[in-house]
Structure formats: structure tokens, C-alpha cells
C-alpha positions in Angstrom: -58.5 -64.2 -30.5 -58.9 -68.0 -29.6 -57.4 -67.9 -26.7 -58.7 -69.5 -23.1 -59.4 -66.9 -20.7 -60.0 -70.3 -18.1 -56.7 -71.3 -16.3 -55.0 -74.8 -16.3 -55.6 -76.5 -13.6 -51.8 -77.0 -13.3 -49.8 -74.0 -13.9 -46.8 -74.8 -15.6 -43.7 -74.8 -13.0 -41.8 -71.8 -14.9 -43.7 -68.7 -16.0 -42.5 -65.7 -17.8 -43.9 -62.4 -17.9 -43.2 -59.3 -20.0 -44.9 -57.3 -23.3 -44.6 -58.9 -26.7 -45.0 -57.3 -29.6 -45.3 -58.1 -33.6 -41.6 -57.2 -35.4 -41.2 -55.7 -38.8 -38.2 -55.9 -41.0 -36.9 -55.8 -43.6 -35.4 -59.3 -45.3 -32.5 -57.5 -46.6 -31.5 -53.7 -47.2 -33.0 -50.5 -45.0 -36.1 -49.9 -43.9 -36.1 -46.3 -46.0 -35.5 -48.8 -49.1 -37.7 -51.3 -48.5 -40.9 -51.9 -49.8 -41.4 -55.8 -48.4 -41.5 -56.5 -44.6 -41.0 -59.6 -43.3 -43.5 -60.5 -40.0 -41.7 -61.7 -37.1 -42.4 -61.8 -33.3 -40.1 -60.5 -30.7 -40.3 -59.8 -26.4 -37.9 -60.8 -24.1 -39.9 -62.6 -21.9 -41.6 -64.9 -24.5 -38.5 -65.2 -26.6 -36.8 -67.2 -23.0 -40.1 -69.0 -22.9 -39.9 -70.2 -26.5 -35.9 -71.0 -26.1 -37.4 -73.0 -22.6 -39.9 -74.4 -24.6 -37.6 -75.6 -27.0 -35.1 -77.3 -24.5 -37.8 -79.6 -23.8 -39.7 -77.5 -20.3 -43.1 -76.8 -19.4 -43.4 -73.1 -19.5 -46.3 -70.2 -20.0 -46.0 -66.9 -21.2 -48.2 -64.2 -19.6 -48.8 -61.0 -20.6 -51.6 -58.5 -22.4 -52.2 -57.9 -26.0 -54.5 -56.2 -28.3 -57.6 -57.9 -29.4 -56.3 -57.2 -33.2 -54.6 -58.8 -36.2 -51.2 -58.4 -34.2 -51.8 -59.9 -31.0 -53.6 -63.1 -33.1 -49.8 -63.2 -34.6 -48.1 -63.6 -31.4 -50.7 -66.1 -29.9 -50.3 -68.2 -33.0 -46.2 -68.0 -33.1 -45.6 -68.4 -29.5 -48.8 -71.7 -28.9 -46.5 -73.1 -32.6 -43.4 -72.7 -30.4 -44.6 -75.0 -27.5 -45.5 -72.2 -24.9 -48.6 -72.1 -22.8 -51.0 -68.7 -23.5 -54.2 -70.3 -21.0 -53.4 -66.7 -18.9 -52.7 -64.3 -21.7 -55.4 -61.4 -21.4 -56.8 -59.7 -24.2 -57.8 -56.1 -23.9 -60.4 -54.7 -26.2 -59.2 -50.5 -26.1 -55.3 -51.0 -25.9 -53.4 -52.2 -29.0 -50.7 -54.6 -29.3 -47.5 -52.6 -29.9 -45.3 -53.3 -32.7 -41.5 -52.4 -33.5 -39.4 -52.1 -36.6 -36.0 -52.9 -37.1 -33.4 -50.7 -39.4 -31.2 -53.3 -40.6 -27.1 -52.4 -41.9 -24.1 -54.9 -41.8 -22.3 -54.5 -38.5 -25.7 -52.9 -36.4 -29.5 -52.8 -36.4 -31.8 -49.9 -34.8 -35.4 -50.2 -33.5 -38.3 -47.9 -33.5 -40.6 -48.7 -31.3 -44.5 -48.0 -31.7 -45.5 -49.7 -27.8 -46.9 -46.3 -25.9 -50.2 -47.1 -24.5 -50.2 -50.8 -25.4 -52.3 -53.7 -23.7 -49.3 -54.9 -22.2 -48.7 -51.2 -20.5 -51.6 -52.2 -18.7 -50.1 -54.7 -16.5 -50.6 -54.0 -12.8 -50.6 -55.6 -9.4 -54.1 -56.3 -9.6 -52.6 -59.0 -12.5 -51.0 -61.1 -9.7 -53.5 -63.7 -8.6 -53.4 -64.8 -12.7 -49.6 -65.6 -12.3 -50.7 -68.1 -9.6 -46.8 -67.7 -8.4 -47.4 -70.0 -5.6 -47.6 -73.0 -8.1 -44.1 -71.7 -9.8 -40.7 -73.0 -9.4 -39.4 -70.3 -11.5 -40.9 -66.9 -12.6 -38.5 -64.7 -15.1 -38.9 -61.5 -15.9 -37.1 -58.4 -17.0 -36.3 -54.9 -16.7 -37.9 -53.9 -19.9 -41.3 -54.2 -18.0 -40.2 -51.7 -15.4 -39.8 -49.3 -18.0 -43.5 -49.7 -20.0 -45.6 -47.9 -17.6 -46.2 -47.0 -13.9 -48.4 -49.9 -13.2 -46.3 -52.3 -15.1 -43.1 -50.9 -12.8 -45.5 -52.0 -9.6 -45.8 -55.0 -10.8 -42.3 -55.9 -10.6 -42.0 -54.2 -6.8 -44.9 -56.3 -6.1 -43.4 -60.0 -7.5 -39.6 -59.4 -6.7 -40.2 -56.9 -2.8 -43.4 -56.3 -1.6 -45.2 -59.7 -1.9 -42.5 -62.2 -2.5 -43.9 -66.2 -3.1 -41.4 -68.0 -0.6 -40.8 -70.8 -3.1 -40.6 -69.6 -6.6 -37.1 -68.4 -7.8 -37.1 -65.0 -9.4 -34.7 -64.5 -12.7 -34.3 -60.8 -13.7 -32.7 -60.4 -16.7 -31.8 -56.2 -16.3 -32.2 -55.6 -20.1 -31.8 -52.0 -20.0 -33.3 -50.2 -23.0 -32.4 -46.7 -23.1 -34.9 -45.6 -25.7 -37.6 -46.5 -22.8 -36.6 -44.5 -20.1 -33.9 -42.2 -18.8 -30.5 -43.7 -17.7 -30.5 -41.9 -14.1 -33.7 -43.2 -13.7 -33.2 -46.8 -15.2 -30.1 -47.2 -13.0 -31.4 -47.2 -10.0 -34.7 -48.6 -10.6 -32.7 -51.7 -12.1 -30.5 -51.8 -9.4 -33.4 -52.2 -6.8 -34.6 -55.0 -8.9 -32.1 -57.0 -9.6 -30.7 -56.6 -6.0 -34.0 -58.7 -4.8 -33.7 -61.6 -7.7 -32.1 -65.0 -6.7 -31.0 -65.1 -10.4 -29.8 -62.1 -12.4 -28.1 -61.6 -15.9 -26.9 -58.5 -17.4 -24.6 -57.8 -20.0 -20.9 -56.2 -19.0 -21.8 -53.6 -21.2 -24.9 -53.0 -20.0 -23.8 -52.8 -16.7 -21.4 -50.1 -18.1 -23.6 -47.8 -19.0 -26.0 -47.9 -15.9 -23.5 -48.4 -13.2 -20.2 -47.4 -14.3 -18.8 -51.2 -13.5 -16.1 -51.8 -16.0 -15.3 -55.3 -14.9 -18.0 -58.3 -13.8 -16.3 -58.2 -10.8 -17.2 -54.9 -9.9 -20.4 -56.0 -10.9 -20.4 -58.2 -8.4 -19.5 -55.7 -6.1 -22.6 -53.6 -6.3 -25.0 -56.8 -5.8 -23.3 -58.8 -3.3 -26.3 -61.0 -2.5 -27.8 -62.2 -5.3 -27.5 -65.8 -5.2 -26.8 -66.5 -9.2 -25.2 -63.7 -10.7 -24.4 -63.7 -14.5 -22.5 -61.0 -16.2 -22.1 -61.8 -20.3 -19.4 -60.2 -21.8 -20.3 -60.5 -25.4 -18.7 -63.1 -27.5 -16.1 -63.5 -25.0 -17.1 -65.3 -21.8 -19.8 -65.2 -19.4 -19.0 -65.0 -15.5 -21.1 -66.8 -12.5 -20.6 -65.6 -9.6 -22.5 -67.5 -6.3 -21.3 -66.9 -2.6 -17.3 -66.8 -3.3 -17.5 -68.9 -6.2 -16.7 -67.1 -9.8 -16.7 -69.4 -12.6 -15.6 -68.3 -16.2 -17.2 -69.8 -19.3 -15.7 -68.5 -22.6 -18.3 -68.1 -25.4 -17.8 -70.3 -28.5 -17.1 -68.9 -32.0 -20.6 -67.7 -34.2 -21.8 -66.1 -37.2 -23.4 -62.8 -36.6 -26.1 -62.3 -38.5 -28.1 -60.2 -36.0 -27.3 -59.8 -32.7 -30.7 -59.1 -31.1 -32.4 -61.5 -29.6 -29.1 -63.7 -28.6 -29.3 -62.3 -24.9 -32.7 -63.8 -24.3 -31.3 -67.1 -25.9 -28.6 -67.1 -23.4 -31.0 -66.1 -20.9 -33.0 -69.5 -21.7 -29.9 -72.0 -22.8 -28.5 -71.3 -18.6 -31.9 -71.3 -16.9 -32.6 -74.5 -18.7 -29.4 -76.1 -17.4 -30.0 -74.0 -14.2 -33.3 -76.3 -14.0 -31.5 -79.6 -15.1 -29.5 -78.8 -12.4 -26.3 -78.9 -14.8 -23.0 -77.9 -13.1 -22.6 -74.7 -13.8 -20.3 -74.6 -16.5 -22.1 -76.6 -18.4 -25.5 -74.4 -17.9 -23.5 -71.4 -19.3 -22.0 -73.6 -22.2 -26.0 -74.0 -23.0 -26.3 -70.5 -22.7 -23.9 -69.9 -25.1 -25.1 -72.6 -27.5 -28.5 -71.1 -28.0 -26.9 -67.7 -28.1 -24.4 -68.5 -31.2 -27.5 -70.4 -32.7 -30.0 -67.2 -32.6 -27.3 -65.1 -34.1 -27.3 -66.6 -37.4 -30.7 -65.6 -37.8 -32.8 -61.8 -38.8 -35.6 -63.3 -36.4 -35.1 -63.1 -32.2 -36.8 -66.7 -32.8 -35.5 -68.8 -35.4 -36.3 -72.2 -36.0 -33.5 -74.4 -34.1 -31.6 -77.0 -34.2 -33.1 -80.9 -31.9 -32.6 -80.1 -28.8 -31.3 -83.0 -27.9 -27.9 -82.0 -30.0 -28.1 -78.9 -28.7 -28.3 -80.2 -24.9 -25.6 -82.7 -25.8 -23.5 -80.4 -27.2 -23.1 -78.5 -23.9 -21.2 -81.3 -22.6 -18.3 -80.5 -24.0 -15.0 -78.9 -22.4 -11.6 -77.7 -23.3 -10.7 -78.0 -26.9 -13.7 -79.6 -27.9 -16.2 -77.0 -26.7 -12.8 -73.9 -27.9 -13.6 -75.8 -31.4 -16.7 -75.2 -32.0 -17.5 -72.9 -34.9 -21.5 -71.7 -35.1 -22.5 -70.9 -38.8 -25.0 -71.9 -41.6 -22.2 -74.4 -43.4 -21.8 -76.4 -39.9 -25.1 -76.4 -38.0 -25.5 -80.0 -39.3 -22.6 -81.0 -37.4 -24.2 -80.4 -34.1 -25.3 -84.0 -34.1 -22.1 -85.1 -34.0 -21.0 -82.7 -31.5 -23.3 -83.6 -29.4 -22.5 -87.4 -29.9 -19.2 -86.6 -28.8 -20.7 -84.6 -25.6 -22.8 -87.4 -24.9 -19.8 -89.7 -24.8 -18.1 -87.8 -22.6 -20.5 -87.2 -20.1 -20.9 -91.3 -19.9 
């Protein structure tokens, strides 16, 4: 599969961990109708390391895939995309799992072909490769809770039992209800995210596990966690740290397809997290790469410099309220974030 089994000698300072799998989907029109897929690459995890990646960091993706045609895929996309792979293990008996994605105007569902996969494999006895002690950030998410047993105690072993003192954990919750039962996901996710020193979660999301109609009452039910996120959609996304709350309204995008925009988000705010960016401003990032990966079928479309995108995040008020994400007016981000650059000088 051409990939180094030796590690860097450096790790890179953020690492993110989780299953990735090959995507297949129609261009246009339903699956049932189709008789041309289109070959695309989508995991949580990887998709915030690419969107990291892009934003100009130095990040590695870790994870297990198949020693097939699939897992070569991935490898290639996510090493195109700027992401380190030196850790990536590649199991001869497990597959890479795959996914398709029923495409109508308005909604998309997946079918997911993952059981048994390489990256089910993951276990505690995976945690010397993640060489945390060399991290300043790891991210992961909830989704890898849900692939197996040993992939759960993975996660209980990086975010309870056997904490690095001086990484920072992100957990993104991303609860997917086709992977595991919603009594069962609540609570497991709960436990999680409780432990994380950064957490994001959809309002909605939070809904449906919790019962929390407000972020708020979000906040409520994880007191502690030092950066809390709660994204409400296209609406606004809401910080909460200590007694602080700050509210960031999204901007105005095309939808195209929504998945794949949470991760983006996930990766626009960790970057400015990482800048150390005030926080509005790392949720205005957030939002950019968000409104950006919406126009788009793929969870990883080719972006925009990051440079406009970064300066682009700069603005406030009006400016940033004016902002309309679509095919017609991506090329104006340059001069948005001409104008966010002058303002920040």
C-alpha cells in the first residue's frame, strides 16, 4: 500500500484519529437510478485533518485500513491533501469499509458497509503509535465509540483512564444513530465528552441524545468542559468557557450537501483555536469552511487559498452578516479577505 509502517521522528503536534472509508455516489440522481458512481473519500476524523491541513497546520491522520484497492484510495487522497499517514496500519484479513450515499434535493441517506472493518480493530494496544505525549492536540469523535468494543476502549483509554497531561482532547460527539442504539449512545457520549477540554455537538444532535432543547441546557449537562461548542445549524454557533457564552451567527451558503460541513467547522475553529484567534473569530473560521464544504457532493472538496479564507474570518458586523457563500461568488473571497485583513491592521 506504500505506506511507512516506520514513524517520524517528530510526530506532528495535532493528530487525529477515527475510521475512514471510500464514499460512493452518485454525481446526480438516486442511487436506484444510477449506473455511474463517482469515488470520493469520507471520515470524520480525516476530513478535520485535511480541513487542518489545509489551513496551513501540521497534522497526521491515524487509523487502520484494508490492504485493498480502497484503503490505497484513501492513502492517496488524504497524503494529496497535505496529511501525514507515517502511523496508518494496514491489516491484511479486515477490509476497508465503504459507504454509499442516496442523494435527493433537500436530504441525502447513507448505507454503510463498515462491520468488521480494519478500522474496527482499533484497540488500546494501538496507543503507544499515537505517541500522545508528543501532541498538542489529539481529536477524535464519537463515531469511533460506536465501531466496535475495542475501538470504544480506545477512547476510555485516551480521554479517562490514561490521560497525556499535556495534549488537549477535542471530541466532536457526532452521534450516528444507524451505529448504535440511542439509550446506549447517550450515555456513552456523555461520558466522553464530559472528559474532553474541547467538545462540539450539534443543537440537534444534542436533541436527540439528551433531550436539551437549548445550548444552554447543553451547557448544563457538561458544566466542565473547558471549550464547549453547540452549532445550531445555519444559524449561530455558541461557546461557552467558564461563565463566558459567546454567540457567532453563521453566514449565508449554498446547500449543495450538507454532510461533511460539521467536520469543516470542526477544523475552521480548532484552527483558529490553535492560532489562538479570539474566539469569535475561531467560530467565524468555523463557519467559513462549513459554508465552503456545502457547496460541494464531496465531504472534501477542493478549497478556496487559505489565506482568503483565514482573512476572511476577520470580519465583523455587517461585513461578516454580508457574506453570501455560493458557486457565482467564491472568487470574491479574496477580496473579502482583503477587507478582513485591513481591518485586523
Amino acid at each position: 500500500m506504500n505506506t511507512k509502517r516506520t514513524a517520524a521522528r517528530t510526530p506532528p503536534p495535532i493528530l487525529c484519529l477515527g475510521e475512514t472509508m471510500v464514499l460512493l455516489t452518485p454525481d446526480s440522481g438516486r442511487l436506484a437510478k444510477s449506473s455511474h458512481l463517482g469515488i470520493h473519500v469520507g471520515g470524520a476524523e480525516s476530513n478535520v485533518a485535511a480541513g487542518i491541513a489545509h489551513l496551513g497546520h501540521d497534522v497526521e491522520w491515524i487509523s487502520r485500513l484494508g490492504d485493498d484497492p480502497f484503503g490505497r484510495i484513501i492513502i492517496d487522497f488524504l497524503r494529496g491533501r497535505g496529511v501525514h499517514l507515517d502511523r496508518v496500519q494496514v491489516d491484511p484479513d479486515r477490509p476497508t469499509g465503504v459507504y454509499f450515499k442516496d442523494r435527493e434535493p433537500g436530504a441525502s441517506r447513507v448505507f454503510y458497509y463498515r462491520a468488521g472493518s480494519a478500522a474496527s480493530a482499533l484497540s488500546p494496544t494501538d496507543s503507544p503509535t499515537l505517541a500522545l505525549e508528543h501532541r498538542t492536540l489529539c481529536h477524535v469523535s464519537g463515531i469511533t465509540a460506536a465501531l466496535s468494543s475495542s475501538a470504544n476502549n480506545l477512547l476510555q483509554h485516551i480521554l479517562i483512564d490514561h490521560r497525556a497531561p499535556d495534549v488537549l482532547i477535542s471530541f466532536d460527539v457526532n452521534y450516528r444513530p444507524a451505529l448504535w442504539p440511542l439509550k446506549t449512545a447517550a450515555t456513552r457520549l456523555l461520558e466522553l465528552a464530559s472528559h474532553a477540554d474541547i467538545v462540539v455537538v450539534g443543537r440537534d444532535e444534542a436533541q436527540a441524545l439528551w433531550g436539551t432543547e437549548r445550548a444552554e441546557d447543553v451547557r448544563a449537562i457538561l458544566p466542565d468542559v473547558p471549550h464547549l461548542v453547540v452549532k445550531d445549524a445555519g444559524i449561530e454557533a455558541v461557546h461557552f468557557t467558564g461563565q463566558t457564552i459567546t454567540h457567532q451567527p453563521a453566514l449565508s451558503a449554498e446547500i449543495v450537501e450538507p454532510v461533511g460541513a460539521g467536520d469543516a467547522f470542526a477544523a475552521g475553529y480548532l484552527s483558529g483555536f490553535l492560532r489562538g484567534f479570539d474566539t469569535p473569530r475561531a467560530l467565524r473560521l468555523g463557519h467559513l469552511m462549513a459554508g465552503l464544504t456545502l457547496q460541494h457532493v464531496s465531504d472534501l472538496p477542493v478549497l478556496p487559498d487559505s489565506e482568503d479564507i483565514v482573512g476572511a474570518s476577520a470580519l465583523e458586523g455587517e461585513d461578516w452578516a454580508g457574506i453570501r457563500l455560493n458557486a457565482t461568488h467564491l472568487h470574491d473571497l479574496k477580496s473579502l479577505s482583503q477587507k478582513g485583513n485591513t481591518r485586523v491592521h
